[in-house]
C-alpha positions in Angstrom: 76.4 71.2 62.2 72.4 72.1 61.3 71.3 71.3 57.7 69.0 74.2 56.9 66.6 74.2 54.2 66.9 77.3 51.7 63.9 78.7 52.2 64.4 78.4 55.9 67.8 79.3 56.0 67.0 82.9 53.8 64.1 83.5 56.6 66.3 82.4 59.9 69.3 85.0 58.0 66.5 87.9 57.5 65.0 87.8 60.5 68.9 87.8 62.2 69.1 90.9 59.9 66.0 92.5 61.7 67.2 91.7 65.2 70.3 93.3 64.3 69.0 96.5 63.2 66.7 96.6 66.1 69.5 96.3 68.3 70.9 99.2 66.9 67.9 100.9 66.4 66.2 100.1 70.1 70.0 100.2 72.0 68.4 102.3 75.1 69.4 103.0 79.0 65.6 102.7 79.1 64.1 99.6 80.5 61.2 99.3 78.0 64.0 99.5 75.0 65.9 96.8 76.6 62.9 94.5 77.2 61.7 95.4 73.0 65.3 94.6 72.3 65.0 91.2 74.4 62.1 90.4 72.6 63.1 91.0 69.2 66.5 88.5 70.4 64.2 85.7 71.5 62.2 85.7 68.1 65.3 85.5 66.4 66.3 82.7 68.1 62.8 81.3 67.7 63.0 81.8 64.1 66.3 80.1 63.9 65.5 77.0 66.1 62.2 76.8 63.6 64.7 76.9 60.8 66.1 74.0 62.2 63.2 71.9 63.6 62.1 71.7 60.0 64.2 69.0 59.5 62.6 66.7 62.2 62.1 63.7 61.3 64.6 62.6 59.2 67.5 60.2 60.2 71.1 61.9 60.2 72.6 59.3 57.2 69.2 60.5 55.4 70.0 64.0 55.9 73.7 63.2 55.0 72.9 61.4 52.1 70.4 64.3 50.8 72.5 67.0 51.9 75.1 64.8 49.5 72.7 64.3 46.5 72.2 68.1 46.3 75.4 69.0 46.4 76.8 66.4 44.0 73.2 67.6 41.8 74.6 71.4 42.1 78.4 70.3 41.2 76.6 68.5 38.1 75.1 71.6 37.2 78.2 73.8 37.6 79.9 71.6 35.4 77.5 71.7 32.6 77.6 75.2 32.9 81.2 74.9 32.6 81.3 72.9 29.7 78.6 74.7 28.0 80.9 77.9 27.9 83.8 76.1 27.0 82.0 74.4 24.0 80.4 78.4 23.2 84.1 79.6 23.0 85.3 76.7 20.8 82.7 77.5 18.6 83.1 80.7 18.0 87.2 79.9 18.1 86.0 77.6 15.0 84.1 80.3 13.6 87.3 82.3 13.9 89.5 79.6 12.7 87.5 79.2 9.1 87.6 83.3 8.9 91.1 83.1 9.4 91.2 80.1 6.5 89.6 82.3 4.1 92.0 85.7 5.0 95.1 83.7 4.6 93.5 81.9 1.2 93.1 85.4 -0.2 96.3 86.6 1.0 98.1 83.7 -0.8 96.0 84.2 -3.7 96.9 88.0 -3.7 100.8 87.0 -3.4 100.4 84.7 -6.7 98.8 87.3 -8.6 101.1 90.0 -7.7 104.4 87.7 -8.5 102.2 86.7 -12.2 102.1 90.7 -12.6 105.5 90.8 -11.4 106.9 88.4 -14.1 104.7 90.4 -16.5 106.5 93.6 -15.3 109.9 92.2 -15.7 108.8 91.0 -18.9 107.7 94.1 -20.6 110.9 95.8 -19.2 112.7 93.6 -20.9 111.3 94.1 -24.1 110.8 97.9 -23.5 114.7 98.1 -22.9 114.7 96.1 -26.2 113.1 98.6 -28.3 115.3 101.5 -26.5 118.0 99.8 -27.5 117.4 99.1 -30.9 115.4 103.3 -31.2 118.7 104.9 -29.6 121.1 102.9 -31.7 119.2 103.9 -35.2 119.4 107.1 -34.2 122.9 107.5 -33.4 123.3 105.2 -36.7 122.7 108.5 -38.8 125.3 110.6 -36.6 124.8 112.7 -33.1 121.6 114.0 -33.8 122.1 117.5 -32.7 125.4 117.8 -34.3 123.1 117.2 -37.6 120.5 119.0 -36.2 123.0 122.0 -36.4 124.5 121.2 -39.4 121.1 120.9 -41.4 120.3 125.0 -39.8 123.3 126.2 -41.2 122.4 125.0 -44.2 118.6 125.9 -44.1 118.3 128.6 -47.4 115.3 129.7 -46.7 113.1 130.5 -43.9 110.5 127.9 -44.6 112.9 125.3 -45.4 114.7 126.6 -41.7 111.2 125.3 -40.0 111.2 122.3 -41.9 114.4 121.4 -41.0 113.5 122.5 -37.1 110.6 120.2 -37.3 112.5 117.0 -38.7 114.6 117.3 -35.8 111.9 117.5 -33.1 110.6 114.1 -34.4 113.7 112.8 -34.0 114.5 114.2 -30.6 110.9 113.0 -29.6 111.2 109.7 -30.8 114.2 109.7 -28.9 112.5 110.9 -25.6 109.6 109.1 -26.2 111.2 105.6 -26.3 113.1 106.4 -22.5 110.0 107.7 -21.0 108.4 104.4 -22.1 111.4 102.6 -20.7 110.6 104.9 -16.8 107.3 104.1 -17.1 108.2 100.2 -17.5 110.6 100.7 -14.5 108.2 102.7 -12.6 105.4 99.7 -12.8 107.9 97.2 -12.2 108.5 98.4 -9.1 105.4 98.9 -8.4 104.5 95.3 -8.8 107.5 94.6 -6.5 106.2 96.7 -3.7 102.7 94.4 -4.2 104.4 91.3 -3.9 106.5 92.2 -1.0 103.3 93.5 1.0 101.7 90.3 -0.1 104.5 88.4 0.9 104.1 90.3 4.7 100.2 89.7 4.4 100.4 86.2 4.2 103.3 85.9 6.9 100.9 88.0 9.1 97.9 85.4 8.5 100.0 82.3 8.9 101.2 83.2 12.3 98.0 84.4 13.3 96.5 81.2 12.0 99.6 79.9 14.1 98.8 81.2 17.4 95.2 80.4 17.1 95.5 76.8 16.5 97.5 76.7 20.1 94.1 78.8 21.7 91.8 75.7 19.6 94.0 72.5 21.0 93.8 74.8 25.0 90.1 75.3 24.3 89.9 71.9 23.0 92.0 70.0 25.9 89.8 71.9 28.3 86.6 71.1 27.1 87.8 67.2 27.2 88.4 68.4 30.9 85.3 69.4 31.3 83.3 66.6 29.7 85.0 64.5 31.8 84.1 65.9 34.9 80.7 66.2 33.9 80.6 62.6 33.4 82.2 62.2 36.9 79.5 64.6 38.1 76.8 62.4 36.7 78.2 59.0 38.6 78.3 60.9 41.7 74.7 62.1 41.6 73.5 58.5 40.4 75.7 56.9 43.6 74.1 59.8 46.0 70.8 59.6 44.9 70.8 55.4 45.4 72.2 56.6 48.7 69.5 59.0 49.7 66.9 56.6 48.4 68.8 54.0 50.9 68.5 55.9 53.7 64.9 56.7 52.7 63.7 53.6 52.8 65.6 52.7 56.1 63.9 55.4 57.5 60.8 54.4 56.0 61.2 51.0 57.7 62.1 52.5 61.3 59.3 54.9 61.1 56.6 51.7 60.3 57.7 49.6 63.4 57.4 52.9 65.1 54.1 53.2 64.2 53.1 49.6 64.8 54.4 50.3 68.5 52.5 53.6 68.3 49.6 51.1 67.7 49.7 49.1 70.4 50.2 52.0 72.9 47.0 53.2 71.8 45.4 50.3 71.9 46.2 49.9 75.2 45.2 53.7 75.9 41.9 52.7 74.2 41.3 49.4 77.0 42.0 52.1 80.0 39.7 54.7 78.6 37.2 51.3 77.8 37.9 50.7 81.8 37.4 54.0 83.3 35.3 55.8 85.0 34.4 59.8 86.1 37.3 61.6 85.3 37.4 65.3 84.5 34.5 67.2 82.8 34.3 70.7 81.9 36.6 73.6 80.6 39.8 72.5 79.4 41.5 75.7 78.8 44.0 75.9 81.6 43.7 72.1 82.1 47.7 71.7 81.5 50.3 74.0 82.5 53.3 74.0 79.8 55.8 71.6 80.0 58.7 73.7 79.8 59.4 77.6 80.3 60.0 78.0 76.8 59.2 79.2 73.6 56.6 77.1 71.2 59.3 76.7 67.7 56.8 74.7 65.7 53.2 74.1 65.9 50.7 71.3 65.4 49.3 71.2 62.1 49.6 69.7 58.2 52.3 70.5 56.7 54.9 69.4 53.7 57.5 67.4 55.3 61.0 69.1 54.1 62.7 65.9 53.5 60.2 63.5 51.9 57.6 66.3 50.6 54.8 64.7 51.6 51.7 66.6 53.2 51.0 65.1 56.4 50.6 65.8 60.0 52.7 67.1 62.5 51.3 65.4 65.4 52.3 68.2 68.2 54.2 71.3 69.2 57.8 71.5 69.3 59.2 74.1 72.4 62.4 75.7 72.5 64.6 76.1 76.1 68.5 75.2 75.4 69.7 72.1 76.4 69.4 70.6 79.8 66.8 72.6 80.3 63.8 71.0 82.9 60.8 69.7 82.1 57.5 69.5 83.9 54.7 67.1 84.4 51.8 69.4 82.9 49.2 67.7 85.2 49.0 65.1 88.1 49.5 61.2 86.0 51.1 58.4 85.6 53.9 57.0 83.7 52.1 54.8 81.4 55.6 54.0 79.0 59.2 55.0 78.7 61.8 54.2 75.8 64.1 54.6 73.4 63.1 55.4 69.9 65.5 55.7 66.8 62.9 58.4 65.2 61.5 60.4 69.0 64.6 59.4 71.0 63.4 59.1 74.5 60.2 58.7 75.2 57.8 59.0 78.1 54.2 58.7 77.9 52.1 59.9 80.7 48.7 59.1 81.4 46.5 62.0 82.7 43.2 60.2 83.0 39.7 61.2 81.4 39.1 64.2 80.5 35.3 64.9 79.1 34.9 61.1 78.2 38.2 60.7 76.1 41.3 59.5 77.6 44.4 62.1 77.6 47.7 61.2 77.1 50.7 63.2 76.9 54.4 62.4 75.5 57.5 64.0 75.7 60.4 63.4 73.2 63.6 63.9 72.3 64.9 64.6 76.3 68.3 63.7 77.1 67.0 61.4 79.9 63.7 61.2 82.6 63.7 61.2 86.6 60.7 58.6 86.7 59.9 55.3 85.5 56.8 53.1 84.3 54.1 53.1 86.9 55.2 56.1 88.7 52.5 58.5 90.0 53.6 62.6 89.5 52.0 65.3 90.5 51.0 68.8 88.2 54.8 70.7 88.2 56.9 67.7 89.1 60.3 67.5 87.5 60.4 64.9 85.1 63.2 64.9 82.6 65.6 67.2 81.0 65.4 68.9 76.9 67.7 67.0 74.7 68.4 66.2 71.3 68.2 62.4 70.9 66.7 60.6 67.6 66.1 62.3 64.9 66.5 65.8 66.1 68.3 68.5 64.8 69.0 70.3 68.2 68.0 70.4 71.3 64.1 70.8 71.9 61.1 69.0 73.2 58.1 67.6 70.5 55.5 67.8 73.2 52.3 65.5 71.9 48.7 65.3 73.2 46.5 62.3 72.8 42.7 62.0 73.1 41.7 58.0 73.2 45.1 57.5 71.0 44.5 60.2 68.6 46.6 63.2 68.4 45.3 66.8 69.1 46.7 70.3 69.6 47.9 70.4 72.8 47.8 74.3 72.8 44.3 75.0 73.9 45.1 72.7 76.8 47.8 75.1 78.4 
């Protein structure tokens, strides 16, 4: 499986997108649509193989180990997220909670004042039946009121002393009637304060088992937020233990890549003593000087760049060709094999010796092949098959990282071809 970098992953995905409208778009029984259309495959392939080439030079355990780190860095950051939310809802549950307190405080409060004014109400009943009582029995004391109410109209003699008479017994009558409506009214409010104290009564029920059921959402929202702390601290160890592992693998490759540079050195040297040593050679044009290695596509060109892995600028010292595995490669001018090996970083190796060209030695090296047809020593002619594209070392597919040197020093080998 190919480790992609984002940026390089969103590009190879767009530009598959293109290719695939195109095919749509340019799908033709004519032969210039299908050649468009062939086109517009091979640069999606060469964008896709480019995707992938930008992770050259990295070992596999280094890739691993940062392909690791960032993930275990993302999980870290999904779990804070996680936690974060969980701690927002238990706040606002809080918030809830002490809103809840203060409804079922009042509630209780409104329950104790309804049952004071329903003592009061029973209270003043009492005493209002009392004073009914004690009115009523007076009354009848005296005799059945409107028996002598009647009895004092027969005997009226005169027609003032008939309203007189009529009068005295509406005060009596009222008093009467007065002293029960008082008594309705007492019942009337004592009911009343029942009915308060019985809503009361279902007010606070209402709050307490809210209050109820919310304490079983604070211990979930609780238990769960212990969850997620905990896996946040989990998170953390595991980013700690992948970044000491990428930082490993780092410096292993760190180490690799400085003995290959030291064997780098003495090739050169070496390169430098032959140049030192020869004579003539080739001068003029050198456009046209090499043919190309391999019939393929260039995937990555010679130049500065940030490396993708360790982010520093630096040089990429030649140009990376596309043509499927297996696939032949050519000796780009008549040589000789100067070296051929195996190298953790370049995989296999061959370095071949084309002579002087304009005063300055030229050196060519393949890398990466699968394996090479000649050895050490062995004069090959311009075309000659050599080896075959592969993906050994630190490769991420299957390509060649074609390299041209000028007295040890590396160049674009483009304007060569």
């Amino acid at each position: 499986m190919r480790l992609f970098p984002r940026t390089a992953r969103q590009r190879a995905v767009a530009s598959f997108a293109t290719g695939a409208v195109l095919l749509g778009a340019l799908a033709s029984p004519q032969a210039n649509a299908q050649d468009d259309l062939k086109q517009e495959q091979k640069q999606v392939e060469r964008d896709l193989h480019e995707a992938a080439e930008e992770l050259e030079h990295s070992s596999d355990r280094f890739r691993r180990a940062t392909a690791r780190f960032e993930a275990a860095r993302a999980s870290l950051a999904e779990a804070q997220g996680e936690l974060d939310a969980v701690r927002a809802r238990l706040d606002e549950a809080r918030a809830r909670d002490e809103q809840m307190q203060v409804k079922l405080e009042e509630a209780v409060q409104r329950l104790a004042e309804a049952r004071e004014e329903l003592a009061s109400g029973q209270a003043a009943l009492a005493d209002q039946r009392e004073v009914v009582a004690d009115t009523v029995t007076d009354i009848y004391q005296q005799g059945d009121p409107e028996l002598l109410a009647f009895a004092s109209l027969l005997n009226a003699e005169t027609p003032a002393d008939l309203t007189h008479r009529m009068q005295a017994q509406d005060v009596i009558v009222g008093r009467e009637t007065r002293a029960y409506d008082d008594l309705h009214a007492a019942e009337v409010l004592l009911q009343v304060n029942e009915d308060e104290v019985e809503d009361a009564r279902d007010e606070v029920a209402v709050q307490r088992r809210e209050a109820a059921e919310h304490l079983e959402t604070m211990r979930a929202l609780t238990i769960e937020a212990r969850s997620a702390k905990q896996r946040v601290r989990e998170m953390v160890v595991d980013r700690r233990d992948a970044r000491a592992a990428a930082a490993k693998a780092r410096q292993r490759d760190q180490a690799v890549l400085a003995r290959l540079k030291e064997r780098e050195q003495r090739i050169k040297e070496r390169i430098l003593r032959q140049s030192r040593n020869a004579a003539g050679g080739y001068r003029g044009a050198t456009n046209g000087l090499l043919m190309r290695p391999v019939d393929g596509y260039v995937t990555s060109p010679f130049g500065y760049r940030t490396h993708p892995i360790y982010g520093y600028y630096g040089l990429h010292d030649g140009t990376d060709f596309g043509a499927g595995c297996g696939a032949p490669m050519y000796a780009v001018a008549d040589g000789t094999v100067m070296s051929r090996y195996y190298s953790s970083v370049y995989g296999n190796r061959l370095y071949l010796n084309v002579g002087q060209v304009n005063g300055k030695n030229l050196t060519v090296v393949y890398n990466h092949a699968s394996g090479y047809q000649v050895g050490v020593g062995q004069r090959v002619r311009r075309g000659q098959l050599i080896g075959y594209m592969g993906d050994t070392g630190w490769s991420t597919g299957c390509h060649l990282h074609f390299s041209a040197l000028q007295d040890g020093n590396p160049v674009n080998p483009l304007p060569f071809f």
